[in-house]
C-alpha angles and dihedrals in degrees: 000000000000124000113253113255111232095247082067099044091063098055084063109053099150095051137120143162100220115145084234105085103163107008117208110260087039125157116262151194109225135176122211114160098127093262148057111300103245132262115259104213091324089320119141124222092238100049113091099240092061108114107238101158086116090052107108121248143223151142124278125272088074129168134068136250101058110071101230102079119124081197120040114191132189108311085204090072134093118189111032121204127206140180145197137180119197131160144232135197103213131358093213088085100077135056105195131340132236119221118208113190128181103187138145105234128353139326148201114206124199135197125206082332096312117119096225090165151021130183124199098337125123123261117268140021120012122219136166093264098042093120113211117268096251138349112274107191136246115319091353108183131204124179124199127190095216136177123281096255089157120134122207116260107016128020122183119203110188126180138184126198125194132205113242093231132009093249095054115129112215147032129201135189141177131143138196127190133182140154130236112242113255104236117268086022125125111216120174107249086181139021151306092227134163130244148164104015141182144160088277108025143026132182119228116203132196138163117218129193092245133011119285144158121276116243130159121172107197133171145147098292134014093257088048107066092154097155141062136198106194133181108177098196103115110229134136105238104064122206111167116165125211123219140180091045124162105243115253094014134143123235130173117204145187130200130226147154131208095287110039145357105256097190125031130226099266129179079246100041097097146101136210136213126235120248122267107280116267089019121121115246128140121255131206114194130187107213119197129174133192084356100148103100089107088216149117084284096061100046104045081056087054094048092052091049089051092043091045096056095034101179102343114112130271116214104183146353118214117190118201104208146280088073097161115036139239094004114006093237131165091260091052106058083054099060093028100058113347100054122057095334131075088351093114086057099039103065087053112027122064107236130205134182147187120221118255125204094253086052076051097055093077106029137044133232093198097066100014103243142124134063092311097053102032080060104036128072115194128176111263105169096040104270097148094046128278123068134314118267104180092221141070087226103077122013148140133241129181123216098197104288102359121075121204120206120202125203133188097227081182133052106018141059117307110171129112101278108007119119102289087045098054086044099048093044086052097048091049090045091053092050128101089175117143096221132029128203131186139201137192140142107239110057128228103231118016134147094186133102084322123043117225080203103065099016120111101215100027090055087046088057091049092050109033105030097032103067101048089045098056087043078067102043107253110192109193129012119191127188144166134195090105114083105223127062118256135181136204136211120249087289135197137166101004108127101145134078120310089258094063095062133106132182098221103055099024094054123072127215153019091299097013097119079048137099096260094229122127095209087053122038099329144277121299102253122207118215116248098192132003138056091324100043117164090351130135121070124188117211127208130202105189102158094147100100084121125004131018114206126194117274139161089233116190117123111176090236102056118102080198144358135176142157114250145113128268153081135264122238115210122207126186122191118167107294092359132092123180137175126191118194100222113205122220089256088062082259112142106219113181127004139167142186126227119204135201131161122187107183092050115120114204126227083028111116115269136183105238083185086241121133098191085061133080134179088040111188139177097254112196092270090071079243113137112211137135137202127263126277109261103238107204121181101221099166134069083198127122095240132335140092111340093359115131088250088065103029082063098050098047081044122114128223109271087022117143115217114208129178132240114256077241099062106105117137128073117278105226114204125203093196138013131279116237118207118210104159132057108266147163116221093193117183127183125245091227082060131070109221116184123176119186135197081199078228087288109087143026109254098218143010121203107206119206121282080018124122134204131184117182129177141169093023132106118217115203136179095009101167136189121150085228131021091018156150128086082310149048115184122196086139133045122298128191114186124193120178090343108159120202121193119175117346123147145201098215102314091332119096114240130159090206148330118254130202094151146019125339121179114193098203118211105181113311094340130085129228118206109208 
């Protein structure tokens, strides 16, 4: 077989030779109108030239009644009807196929329009309403080694599967294609995927079926492959690294041997480099933790990521650990993250990883050996920034101006001082990155399937790593090993159990013992000078990739906690780190914002953005804010400039109105003042403050949700016929040294009208009437 010219490659951008033709979990066009899809000018839905782009379309499993579908159809319908086009560069690569089907209850498959199997269906002719010979069960599965009937560019598998009765309660449907390997003929089995970058350099991996050269042409566009990194010596696991890059730079790529090209140039084939180190540019991270159950989970986690950031780039993808359950082998790192799973992400995003204890489980730190380490390529002698560390199991990378620091919570020394310690304090000590980010398996705080206060590891990481982590400024930790998701406050100096913690000491910073949300009660802001100077850290357990697992969560330094599936999704801008947890559903539960800005000065004017502030200045914490507008009633007037009428409705919520020392006489009102902000009218026993409805009108209305605190004034002659009195109240009133002298509710006496809610204050304690 011939290697492709340039002028025909292009012709088949979307192409590739992998052995995985149609993965399991796959997206599909499906019918399921309760009847036979019609005929298209005599056109059958199974032949490849039927039109199905108004089907409608969804991830395997499909089907309804069990439970378990990632796609549920119309549970009316009895015979169901789906459809995939794939394609494939030449047919020569393969010497036969092998057909996986989970279906309930039976099923007829065609190929380009050919009907190549059927499984436990009746002979003849197949109609809607041919029932299945018999009921299957629920995700019943059949496998066939069939013929190569491929043609070269697109193939179209359809398949319909029938219910067994009318009155059966469930469908099911999954498919998985591949294609046997011709003899002779290199196929990639994993991959490509990207690992070790820099601003300069990156290494590609593959796996292919039998031992070839190495060869990847790579250049600016898909129709502009112009370079080449080649290693001749024929073997099965590639690593081919790629040197003399721009920073920051796009290439697309393809990847060849001698005989053929074995993936093909693709809109999505590329790779791109990492900023220069200590440059700003903004970064966009997956983070996924105890992904590697290879299942619905983790796919329905994956397909709310993709769906989530659409087009937008990915940077990076750190997993946290226990990436292949139970054991961490070979195979299941296969089925967990390179096969139909994160592949779409892989050939174009770098990924980086810390070990778990169930990676754990099959290879060794100590001597480097074993499946995670055979797959992974991690920088050992500081390629990617930071210091050397002489091992895979613990390293640095930096992403521009952020600089990410990985630990092995599991299998090496973990004690203050010993190897990983002396590393990790040089390496903090050599950066000058604006942010720092850790990662480790075992989390630091957790109350969720494992407990940090009981667990070994987790409790060495708390008391050994954090404190010299937070001594450097750490700015974010994540972790995984707990199944749950589970969120800190803006954290410093808590090494102890969760019992020893307090909000108030163990947390930095003006909104520190807050939410972290802008749109709720603020970013967490981290200190720039002063006594808390680059302190604060939040730290994030999301272990739950792939699995969630009961707790009691609630850790007392959690600002939230849940137990749900997803992934977190981490953004850098500037001055500006954020992290969103991502369910499952494509739901963001929970999200915050860390500030810091470098070049603030504090005590130098500011603009908080508040227009009930003035006087808005830097403070030490880099957080702009101001104090509130004095309101002072100046005027005795009705209504006008400095009167009380306009001085409460300029007036801001929260706001407190005082009263010029000249204010003396009675302020005589026409109408009634309606409140509709929370405000305190606050008088000063040394004054005498009289406000009068004149007995014709009331003197204030507290609307709903509204609440009024007035002390030191005395209210007369308020007047309503009904209602009445100084004071309606629909809100909350607090009333201190409030005097009230004739007012009526038509010719009764009545000081005000209640439906809601009056507090008479002595002192600091409150009297209900």
């Amino acid at each position: 077989m011939k290697i492709f010219s340039f002028v025909i490659f292009i012709l088949l951008l979307s192409g590739t030779s992998y052995c995985q033709l149609i993965y399991p979990g796959s997206v599909w066009r499906y019918y399921d109108a309760g009847m036979e899809p019609p005929l298209q000018s005599g056109v059958t839905w199974y032949q490849s030239s039927y039109d199905a782009s108004l089907w409608n379309m969804g991830p395997a499993q499909l089907g309804y009644g069990d439970g378990d579908e990632a796609t549920v159809i119309s549970s009316a319908t009895l015979t169901a009807y789906f459809r995939q086009s794939f394609t494939v560069n030449d047919v020569g690569d393969y010497s036969g196929l092998n057909l996986q089907l989970t279906y309930d209850d039976g099923a007829v498959v065609y190929l380009n329009g050919v009907e190549m199997w059927r499984v436990n269906m009746p002979a003849g002719n197949i109609t809607y309403n041919t029932f299945a010979s018999s009921s299957s069960g629920d995700n019943a599965m059949a496998s066939i080694t069939a013929p190569n009937t491929l043609v070269n560019g697109t193939n179209v598998l359809a398949v319909e599967i029938h219910q067994h009765a009318a009155n059966s309660s469930d469908i099911s449907f999954d498919f998985n294609l591949t294609g046997v390997p011709a003899a002779g003929i290199a196929v990639i089995t994993r991959g490509p995927y990207l690992q070790r970058a820099n601003d300069t350099s990156i290494i590609v991996r593959w796996r292919t079926n039998i031992a070839s050269p190495s060869i990847i042409d790579y250049g600016p566009n898909v129709a502009s492959l112009t370079s080449s990194a080649i290693e001749m010596t024929p073997v099965t696991e590639h690593i081919l690294m790629i040197d003399s890059l721009s920073a920051a730079s796009l290439y697309f790529y393809q990847i060849r041997n001698l005989i053929d090209t074995i993936l093909f140039p693709a809109p999505d084939v590329y790779f791109k480099t990492y900023p220069a180190p200590g440059s700003v540019a903004p970064l966009t991270a997956w983070i996924l933790g105890d992904c590697g159950t290879g299942n619905i989970n983790a796919r329905n986690v994956r397909n709310a990521y993709y769906s989530y950031i659409g087009t937008q780039r990915t940077d990076l993808m750190l997993f946290l650990g226990d990436n292949a359950y139970n054991s961490g082998t070979d195979a299941e790192y296969q089925t967990a993250v390179y096969q139909n799973m994160y592949e779409e992400k892989l050939k174009n995003t770098i990924s980086w990883s810390c070990l778990g204890n169930h990676d754990g489980i099959s290879s060794n730190s100590s001597t480097q050996t074993g499946p995670y380490y055979d797959m992974y390529s991690f920088p050992t002698l500081g390629e990617c920034g930071g210091e050397a560390s002489g091992t895979e199991a613990y390293y640095s990378f930096d992403f521009g101006a952020v600089h990410f620091i990985i630990l092995n919570s599991y299998d090496v020394d973990r004690s203050v001082g010993g190897p990983m310690y002396q590393w990790c304090e040089a390496d903090l000590a050599n950066t000058n990155a604006t942010w720092i980010i850790a990662a480790w398996h075992h989390s630091a705080y957790s109350k969720g399937s494992h407990d940090s206060d009981t667990d070994t590891y987790m409790t060495q990481m708390r008391q050994n790593f954090l404190p010299l982590l937070e001594s450097y400024g750490v700015d974010l930790v994540l972790s995984g090993h707990s199944h749950a998701y589970e969120r800190t406050y803006l954290l410093n100096g808590h090494y102890g159990l969760s019992s020893t913690f307090n909000l108030q000491t163990n947390t930095v910073g003006v909104t520190g013992s807050g939410s972290g949300q802008i749109s709720n009660d603020g970013a967490y802001y981290k200190a720039p000078v002063g006594s808390q100077s680059g302190k604060g850290a939040v730290y994030i357990t999301t272990g739950s990739s792939g699995q969630i697992q009961a707790a009691p969560l609630g850790h007392p330094a959690m600002y939230y906690n849940a137990i749900s599936l997803g992934s977190c999704v981490l953004k850098i801008n500037t001055d500006t780190l954020s992290v969103i947890f991502l369910r499952q559903t494509g739901a963001i539960d929970d999200q915050f914002t860390i500030i810091k800005n470098p070049d603030c000065n504090p005590g130098v004017a500011c603009d908080d953005l508040n227009p009930c502030t003035t006087n808005d200045k830097w403070d030490n914490y880099c957080y702009c804010h101001g104090v509130p507008f004095q309101r002072i009633v100046t005027s005795t007037a009705d209504a006008g400039p400095g009167s009380m009428r306009e001085i409460i409705s300029s007036a801001c919520a929260g706001d407190t109105i005082r009263f010029s020392a000249t204010i003396t006489d009675t302020i005589f009102l026409s109408s009634e003042i309606t409140i509709d902000k929370n405000l305190v009218i606050l008088g000063l026993s040394a004054q005498d403050i009289v406000m009068s409805g004149q007995l014709i009108t009331r003197i204030f209305h507290v609307l709903p949700l509204t609440h009024l605190t007035i002390s030191n004034i005395t209210l007369c002659k308020g007047y309503q016929f009904t209602n009445g009195g100084a004071i309606l109240n629909d809100g909350s009133l607090i009333l201190e040294h409030t005097q009230f002298i004739a007012n009526m509710q038509g010719a009764t006496p009545k000081a005000w009208t209640n439906h809601n809610q009056v507090l008479i204050k002595q002192g600091i304690n409150y009297i209900r009437p």
